[in-house]
C-alpha positions as CSV (number, residue, x, y, z in Angstrom):
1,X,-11.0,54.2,-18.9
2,X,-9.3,51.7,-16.8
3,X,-9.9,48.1,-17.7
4,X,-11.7,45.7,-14.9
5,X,-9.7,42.4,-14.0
6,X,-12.4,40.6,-16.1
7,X,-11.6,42.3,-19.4
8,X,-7.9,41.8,-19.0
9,X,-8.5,38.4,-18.4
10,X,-10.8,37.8,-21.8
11,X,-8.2,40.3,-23.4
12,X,-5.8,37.7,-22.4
13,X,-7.4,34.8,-23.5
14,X,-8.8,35.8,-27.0
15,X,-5.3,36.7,-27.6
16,X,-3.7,33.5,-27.3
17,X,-6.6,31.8,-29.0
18,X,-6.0,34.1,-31.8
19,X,-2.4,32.8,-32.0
20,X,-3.2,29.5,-31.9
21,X,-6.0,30.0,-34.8
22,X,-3.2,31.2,-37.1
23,X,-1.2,28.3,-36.2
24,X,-3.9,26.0,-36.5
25,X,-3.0,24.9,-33.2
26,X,-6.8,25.7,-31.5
27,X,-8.9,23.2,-30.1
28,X,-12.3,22.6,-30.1
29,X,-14.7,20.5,-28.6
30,X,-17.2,18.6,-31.7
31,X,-20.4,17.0,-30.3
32,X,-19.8,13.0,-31.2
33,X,-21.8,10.2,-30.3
34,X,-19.9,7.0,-29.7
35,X,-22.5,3.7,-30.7
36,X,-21.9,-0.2,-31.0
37,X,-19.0,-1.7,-33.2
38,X,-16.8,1.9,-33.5
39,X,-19.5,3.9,-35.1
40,X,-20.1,7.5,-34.4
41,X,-22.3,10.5,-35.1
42,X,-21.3,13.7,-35.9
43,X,-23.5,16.7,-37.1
44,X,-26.2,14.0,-38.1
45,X,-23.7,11.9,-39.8
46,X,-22.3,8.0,-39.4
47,X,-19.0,7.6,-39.8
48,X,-16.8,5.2,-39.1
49,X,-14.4,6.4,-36.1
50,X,-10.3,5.1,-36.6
51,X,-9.9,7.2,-33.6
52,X,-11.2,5.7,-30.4
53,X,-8.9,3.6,-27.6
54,X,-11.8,1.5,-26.8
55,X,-9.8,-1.1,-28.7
56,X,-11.6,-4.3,-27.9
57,X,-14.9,-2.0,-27.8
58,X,-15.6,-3.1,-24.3
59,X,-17.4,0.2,-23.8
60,X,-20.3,-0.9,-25.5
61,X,-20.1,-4.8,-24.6
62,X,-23.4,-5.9,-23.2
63,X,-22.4,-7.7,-20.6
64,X,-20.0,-5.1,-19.0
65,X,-22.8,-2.4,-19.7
66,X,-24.7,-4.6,-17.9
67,X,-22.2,-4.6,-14.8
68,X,-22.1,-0.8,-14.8
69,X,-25.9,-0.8,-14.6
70,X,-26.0,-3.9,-11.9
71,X,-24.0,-1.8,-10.0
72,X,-25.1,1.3,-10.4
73,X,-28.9,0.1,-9.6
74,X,-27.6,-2.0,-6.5
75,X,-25.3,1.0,-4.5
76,X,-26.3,4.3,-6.9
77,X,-24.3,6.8,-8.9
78,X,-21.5,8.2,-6.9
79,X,-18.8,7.0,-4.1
80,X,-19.3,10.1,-1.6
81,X,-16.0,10.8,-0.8
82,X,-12.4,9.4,-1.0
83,X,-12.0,6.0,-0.3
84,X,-10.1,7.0,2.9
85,X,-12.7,8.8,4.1
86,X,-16.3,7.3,3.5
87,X,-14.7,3.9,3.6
88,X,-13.2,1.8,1.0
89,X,-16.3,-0.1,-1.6
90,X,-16.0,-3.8,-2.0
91,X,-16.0,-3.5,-5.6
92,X,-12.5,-1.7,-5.5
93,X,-10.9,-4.9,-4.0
94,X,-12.5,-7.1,-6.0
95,X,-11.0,-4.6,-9.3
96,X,-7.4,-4.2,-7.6
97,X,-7.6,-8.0,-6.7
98,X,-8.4,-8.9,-10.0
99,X,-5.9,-6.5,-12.1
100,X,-2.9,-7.4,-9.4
101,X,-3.6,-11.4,-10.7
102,X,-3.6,-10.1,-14.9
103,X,-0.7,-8.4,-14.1
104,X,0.8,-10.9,-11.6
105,X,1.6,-8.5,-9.4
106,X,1.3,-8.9,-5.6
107,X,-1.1,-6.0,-4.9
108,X,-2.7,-3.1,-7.2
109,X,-4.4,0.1,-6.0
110,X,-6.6,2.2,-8.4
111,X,-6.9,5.7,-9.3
112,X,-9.7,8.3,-10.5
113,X,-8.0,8.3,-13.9
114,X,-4.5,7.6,-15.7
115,X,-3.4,10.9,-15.7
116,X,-4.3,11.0,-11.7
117,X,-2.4,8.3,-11.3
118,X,0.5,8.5,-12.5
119,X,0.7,12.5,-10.7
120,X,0.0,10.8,-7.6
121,X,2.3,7.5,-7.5
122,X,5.5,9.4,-8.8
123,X,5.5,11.8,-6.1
124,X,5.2,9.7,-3.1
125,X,8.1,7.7,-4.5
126,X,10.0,9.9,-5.6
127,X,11.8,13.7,-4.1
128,X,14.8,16.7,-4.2
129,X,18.1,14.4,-4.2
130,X,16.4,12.0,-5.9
131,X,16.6,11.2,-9.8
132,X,13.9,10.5,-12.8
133,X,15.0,9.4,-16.0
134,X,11.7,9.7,-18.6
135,X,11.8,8.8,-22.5
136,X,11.2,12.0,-24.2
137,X,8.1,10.6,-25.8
138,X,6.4,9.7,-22.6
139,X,3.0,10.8,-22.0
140,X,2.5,14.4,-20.6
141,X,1.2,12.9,-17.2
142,X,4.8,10.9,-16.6
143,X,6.3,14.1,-17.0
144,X,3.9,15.9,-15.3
145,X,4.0,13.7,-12.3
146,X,8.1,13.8,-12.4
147,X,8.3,17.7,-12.6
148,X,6.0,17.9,-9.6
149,X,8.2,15.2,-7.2
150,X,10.9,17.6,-7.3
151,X,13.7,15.3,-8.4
152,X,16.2,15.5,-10.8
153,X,15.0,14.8,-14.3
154,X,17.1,13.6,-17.1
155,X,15.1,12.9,-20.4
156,X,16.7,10.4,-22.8
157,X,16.3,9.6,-26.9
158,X,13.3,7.6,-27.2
159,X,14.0,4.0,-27.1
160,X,17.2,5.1,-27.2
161,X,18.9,2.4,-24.4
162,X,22.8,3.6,-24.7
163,X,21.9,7.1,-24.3
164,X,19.8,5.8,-20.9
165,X,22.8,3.8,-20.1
166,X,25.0,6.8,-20.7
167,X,22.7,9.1,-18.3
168,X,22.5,6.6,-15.3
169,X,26.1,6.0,-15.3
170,X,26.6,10.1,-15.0
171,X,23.9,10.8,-12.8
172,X,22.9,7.9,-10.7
173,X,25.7,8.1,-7.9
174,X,24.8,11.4,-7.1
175,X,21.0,10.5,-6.0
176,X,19.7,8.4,-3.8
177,X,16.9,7.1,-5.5
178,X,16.5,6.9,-9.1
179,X,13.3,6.0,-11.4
180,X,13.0,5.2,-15.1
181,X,9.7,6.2,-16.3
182,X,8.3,5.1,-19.8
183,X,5.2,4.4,-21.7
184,X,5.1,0.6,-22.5
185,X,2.9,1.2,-25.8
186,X,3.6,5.1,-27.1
187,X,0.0,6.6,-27.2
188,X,1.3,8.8,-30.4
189,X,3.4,6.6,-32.7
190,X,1.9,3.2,-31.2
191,X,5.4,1.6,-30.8
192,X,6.5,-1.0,-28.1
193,X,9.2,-0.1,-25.2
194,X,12.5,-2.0,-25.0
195,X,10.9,-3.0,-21.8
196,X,12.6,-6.2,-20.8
197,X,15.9,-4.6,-21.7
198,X,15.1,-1.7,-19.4
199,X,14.2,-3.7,-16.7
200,X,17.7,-5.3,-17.0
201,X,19.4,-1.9,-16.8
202,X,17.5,-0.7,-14.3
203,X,18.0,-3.3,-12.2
204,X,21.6,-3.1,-12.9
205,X,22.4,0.2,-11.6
206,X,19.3,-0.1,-8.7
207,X,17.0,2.0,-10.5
208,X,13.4,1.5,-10.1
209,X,11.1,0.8,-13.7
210,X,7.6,2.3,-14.3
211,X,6.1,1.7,-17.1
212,X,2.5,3.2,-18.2
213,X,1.1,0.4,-19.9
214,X,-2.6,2.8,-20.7
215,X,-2.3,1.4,-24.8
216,X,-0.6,-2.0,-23.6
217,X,-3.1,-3.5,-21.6
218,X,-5.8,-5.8,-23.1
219,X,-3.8,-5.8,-26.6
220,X,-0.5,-6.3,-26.7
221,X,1.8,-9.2,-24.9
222,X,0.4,-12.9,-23.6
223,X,-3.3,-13.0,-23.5
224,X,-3.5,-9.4,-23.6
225,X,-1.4,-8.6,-20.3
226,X,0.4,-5.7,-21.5
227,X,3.7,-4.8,-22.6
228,X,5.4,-6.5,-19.7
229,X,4.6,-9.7,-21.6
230,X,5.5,-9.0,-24.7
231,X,8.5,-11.4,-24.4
232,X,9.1,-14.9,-23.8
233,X,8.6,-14.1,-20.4
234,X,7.0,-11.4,-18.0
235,X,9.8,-8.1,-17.6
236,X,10.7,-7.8,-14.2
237,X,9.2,-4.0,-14.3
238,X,8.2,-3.3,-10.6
239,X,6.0,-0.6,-11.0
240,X,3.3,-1.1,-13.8
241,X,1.2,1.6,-14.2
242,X,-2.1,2.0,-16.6
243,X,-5.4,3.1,-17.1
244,X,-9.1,1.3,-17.4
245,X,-10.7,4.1,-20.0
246,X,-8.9,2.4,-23.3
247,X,-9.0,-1.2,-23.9
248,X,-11.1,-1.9,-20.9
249,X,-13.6,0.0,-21.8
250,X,-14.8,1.9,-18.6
251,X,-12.4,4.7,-16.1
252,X,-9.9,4.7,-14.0
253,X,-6.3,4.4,-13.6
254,X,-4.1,1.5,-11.7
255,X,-0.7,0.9,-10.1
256,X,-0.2,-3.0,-10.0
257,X,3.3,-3.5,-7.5
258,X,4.2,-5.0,-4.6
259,X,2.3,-5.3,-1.1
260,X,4.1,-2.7,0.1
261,X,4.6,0.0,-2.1
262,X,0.7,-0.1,-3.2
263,X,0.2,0.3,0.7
264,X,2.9,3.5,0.6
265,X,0.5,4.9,-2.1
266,X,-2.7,4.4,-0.5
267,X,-0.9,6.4,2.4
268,X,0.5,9.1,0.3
269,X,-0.7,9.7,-2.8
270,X,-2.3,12.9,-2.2
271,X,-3.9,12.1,-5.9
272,X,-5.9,9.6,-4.1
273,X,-6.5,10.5,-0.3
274,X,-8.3,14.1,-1.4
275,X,-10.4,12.9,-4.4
276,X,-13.8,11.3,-4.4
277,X,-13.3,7.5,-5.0
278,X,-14.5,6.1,-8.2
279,X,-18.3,5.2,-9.0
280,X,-19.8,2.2,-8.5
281,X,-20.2,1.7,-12.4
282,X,-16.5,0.8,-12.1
283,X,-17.8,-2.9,-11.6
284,X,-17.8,-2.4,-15.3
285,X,-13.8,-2.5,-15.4
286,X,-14.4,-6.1,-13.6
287,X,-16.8,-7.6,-15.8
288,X,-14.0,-6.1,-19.0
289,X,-11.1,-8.1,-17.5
290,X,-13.3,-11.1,-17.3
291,X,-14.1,-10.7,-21.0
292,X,-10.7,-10.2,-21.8
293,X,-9.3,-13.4,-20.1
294,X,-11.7,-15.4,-21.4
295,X,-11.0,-14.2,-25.1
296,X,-7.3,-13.7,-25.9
297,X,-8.2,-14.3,-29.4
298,X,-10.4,-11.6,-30.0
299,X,-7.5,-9.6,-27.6
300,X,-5.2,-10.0,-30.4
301,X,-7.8,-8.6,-33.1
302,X,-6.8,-4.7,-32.9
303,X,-3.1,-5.3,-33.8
304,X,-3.9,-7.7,-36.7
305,X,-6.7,-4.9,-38.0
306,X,-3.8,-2.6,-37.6
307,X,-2.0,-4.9,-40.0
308,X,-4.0,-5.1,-42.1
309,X,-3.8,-1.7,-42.6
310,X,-0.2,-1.1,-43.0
311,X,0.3,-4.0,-45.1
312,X,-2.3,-2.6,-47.7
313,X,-0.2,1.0,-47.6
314,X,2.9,-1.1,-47.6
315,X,3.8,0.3,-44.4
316,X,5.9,-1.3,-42.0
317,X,4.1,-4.0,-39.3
318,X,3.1,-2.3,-36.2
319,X,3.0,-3.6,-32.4
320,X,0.2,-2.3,-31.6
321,X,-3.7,-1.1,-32.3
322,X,-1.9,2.3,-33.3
323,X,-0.7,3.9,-36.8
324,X,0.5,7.1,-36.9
325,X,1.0,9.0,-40.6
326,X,3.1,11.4,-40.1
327,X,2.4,14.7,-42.5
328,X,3.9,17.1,-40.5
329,X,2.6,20.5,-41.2
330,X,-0.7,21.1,-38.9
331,X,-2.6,22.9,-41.8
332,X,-2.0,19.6,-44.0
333,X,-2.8,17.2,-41.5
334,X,-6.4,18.9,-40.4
335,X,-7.3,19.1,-44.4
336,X,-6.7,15.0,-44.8
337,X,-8.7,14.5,-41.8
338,X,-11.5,16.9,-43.3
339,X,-11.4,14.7,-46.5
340,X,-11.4,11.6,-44.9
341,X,-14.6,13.1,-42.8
342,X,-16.5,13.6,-45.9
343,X,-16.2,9.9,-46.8
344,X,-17.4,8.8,-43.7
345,X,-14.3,8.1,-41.4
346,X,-14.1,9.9,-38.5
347,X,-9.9,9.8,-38.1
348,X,-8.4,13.1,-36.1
349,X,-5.8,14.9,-36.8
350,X,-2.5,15.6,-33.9
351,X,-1.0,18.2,-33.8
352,X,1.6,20.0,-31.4
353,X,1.7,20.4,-28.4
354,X,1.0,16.7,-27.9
355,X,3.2,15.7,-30.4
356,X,6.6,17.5,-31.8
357,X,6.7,20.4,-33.6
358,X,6.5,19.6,-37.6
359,X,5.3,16.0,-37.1
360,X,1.2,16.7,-37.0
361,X,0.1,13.0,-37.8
362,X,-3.2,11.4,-38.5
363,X,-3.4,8.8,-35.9
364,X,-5.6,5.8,-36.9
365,X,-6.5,3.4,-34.4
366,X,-7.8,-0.1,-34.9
367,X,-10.5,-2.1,-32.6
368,X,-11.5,-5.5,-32.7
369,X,-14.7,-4.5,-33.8
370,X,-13.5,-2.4,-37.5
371,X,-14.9,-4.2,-40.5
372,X,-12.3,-5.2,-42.9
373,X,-14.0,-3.9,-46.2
374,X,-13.8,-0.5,-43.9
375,X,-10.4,-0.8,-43.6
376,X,-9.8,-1.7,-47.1
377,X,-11.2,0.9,-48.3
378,X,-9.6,3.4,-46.0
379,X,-6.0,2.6,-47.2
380,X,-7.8,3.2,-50.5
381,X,-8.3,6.9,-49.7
382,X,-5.0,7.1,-47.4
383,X,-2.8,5.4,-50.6
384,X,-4.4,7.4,-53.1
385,X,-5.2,11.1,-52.1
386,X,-3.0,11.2,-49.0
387,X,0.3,9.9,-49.4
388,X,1.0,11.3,-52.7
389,X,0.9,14.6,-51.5
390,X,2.9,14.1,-48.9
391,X,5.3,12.4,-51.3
392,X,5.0,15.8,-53.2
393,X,6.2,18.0,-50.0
């Protein structure tokens, strides 16, 4: 009996589940609901979530949910159409305005997400003859974006700035453009880019720095600016990319640069001429920033929770909201996080594709929000039934 194009197709795809099941590489969706001060419910339980990027917890801040309702009340649920098309909201150049001032930046256009972003603004810059050098821990949608522009790609040692060096001096005479792409904060290990030092070898061989600053922004650097202000002074990084669905607390993505090449994008990114502007609830991203400005304190509360944390485990500090525990094997790692689970902390485990093979992590993250007792308690469980059998393998 010959098959019909719909039962190869399920053949197809319950085979490569199946292969993922044995590797414990298959994903499922689990039913959670997010509430006030990082609590969630899952299967009719509270737990405690060490998982979320809403870092500051803006998500459920009453005043910004009360923007996202203001709004949505005043001009209704959805934008109609792309912003070229249907006509660009005032509320987008009052968000752009205000994001292109935290980032002192001369102009900033926004995005339906991060990920849209950033496959948007790298291929209107960038094209065949032209090069892309990406850390080899950058986010999937830097290298994403940079396979689809059709340059060149070289992929250096993360944070690794002699082997970057070593790659622009072989490569960079034969293109005519060249762009160094790199998260600011790494979304998996929670480290900090060399990013001033980057912007100095960039600018030394005219290479153009883009950093995606989606963990950065609102907890690391002055007042919460991001990683390009992490130093004594801002990095001269040109091109500083992020998101508004993490520490902001609401969606979206953003390319703060100059006048110019923010109007190139608006031009060209096909990203953003064919998709349906952002909704009006966005005026919740607004009323974040304004929270943020107004507190750095409280801005700088994720990283010292995160601390916290380490310090209890003896682990070292980290520079950022984000503490990965590497256990490696993917079985291992999904076990811990069932154990945590069952003592109310609601902490996932990461496994490959999104990270290396062999380095499956629990990856705890820390918001502004966490109660310290919480956290005390959950390097108690960490330190005592986690780490010793990874000590053991």
């Amino acid at each position: 009996m010959v098959k019909t194009a719909a039962q190869t197709l399920d053949e197809f795809a319950k085979a490569k589940l199946d292969a993922l099941e044995v590797q414990a590489l298959r994903r499922r969706l689990i039913e959670t609901d997010r509430r006030e001060g990082a609590i969630a419910f899952r299967d009719g339980r509270r737990l405690i979530s060490f998982c979320c990027n809403d870092y500051l917890n803006l998500s459920q801040n009453e005043t910004v949910k009360r923007a996202a309702i203001e709004a949505t009340e005043k001009y209704g649920v959805g934008s109609g159409a792309s912003r070229l098309v249907s006509g660009n909201h005032p509320l987008f150049r009052t968000l752009e305005t205000r994001l292109a001032d935290w980032k002192q930046a001369e102009d900033c256009v926004v995005f339906g997400s991060g990920y849209m972003a950033n496959m948007g603004i790298i291929p209107t810059l960038m094209r065949e003859g032209d090069l892309i050098l990406a850390d080899e821990l950058s986010h999937a949608c830097l290298l994403s974006g940079s396979k689809l522009s059709g340059a060149r790609i070289e992929i250096f040692r993360h944070n690794d700035m002699d082997h970057l060096r070593a790659l622009l001096d072989a490569h960079r005479n034969a293109a005519q453009h060249c762009l160094i792409v790199t998260d600011g904060i790494f979304s998996m290990d929670g480290d900090a880019a060399p990013v001033a030092e980057m912007a100095d070898i960039a600018a030394s061989h005219d290479a153009w720095l883009m950093t995606d600053d989606a963990h950065g922004i609102g907890v690391v650097g002055h007042e919460g600016r991001g990683s390009s202000f992490m130093g004594a002074t801002k990095a001269a990084v040109p091109l500083q990319m992020g998101t508004l669905s993490k520490a902001v607390g609401a969606y979206g993505g953003y390319l703060c640069a100059s006048k110019a090449v923010c109007d190139l994008v608006r031009t060209r990114a096909r990203t953003l001429i064919y998709s349906t502007g952002l909704p009006p609830a966005t005026a919740a991203a607004i009323a974040a920033l304004d929270v943020m400005r107004a507190n750095p304190d409280y801005c700088r509360r994720p990283v010292e929770k995160a601390r916290s944390f380490t310090r209890a485990l003896g682990l070292p500090d980290p520079e950022s909201p984000i503490v990965p525990l590497i256990l490696g094997d993917a079985e291992v790692t999904l076990a811990a996080s069932a154990m945590l689970e069952k003592e109310g902390y609601l902490v996932t485990g990461i496994r490959p594709p999104t990270v290396p093979q062999g380095t499956a992590r629990l990856r705890f993250t820390f918001t502004a929000e966490h109660d310290d007792a919480d956290i005390a308690r959950l390097a108690t469980l960490v330190r005592e039934r986690i780490l010793p059998r990874r000590a053991a393998e």
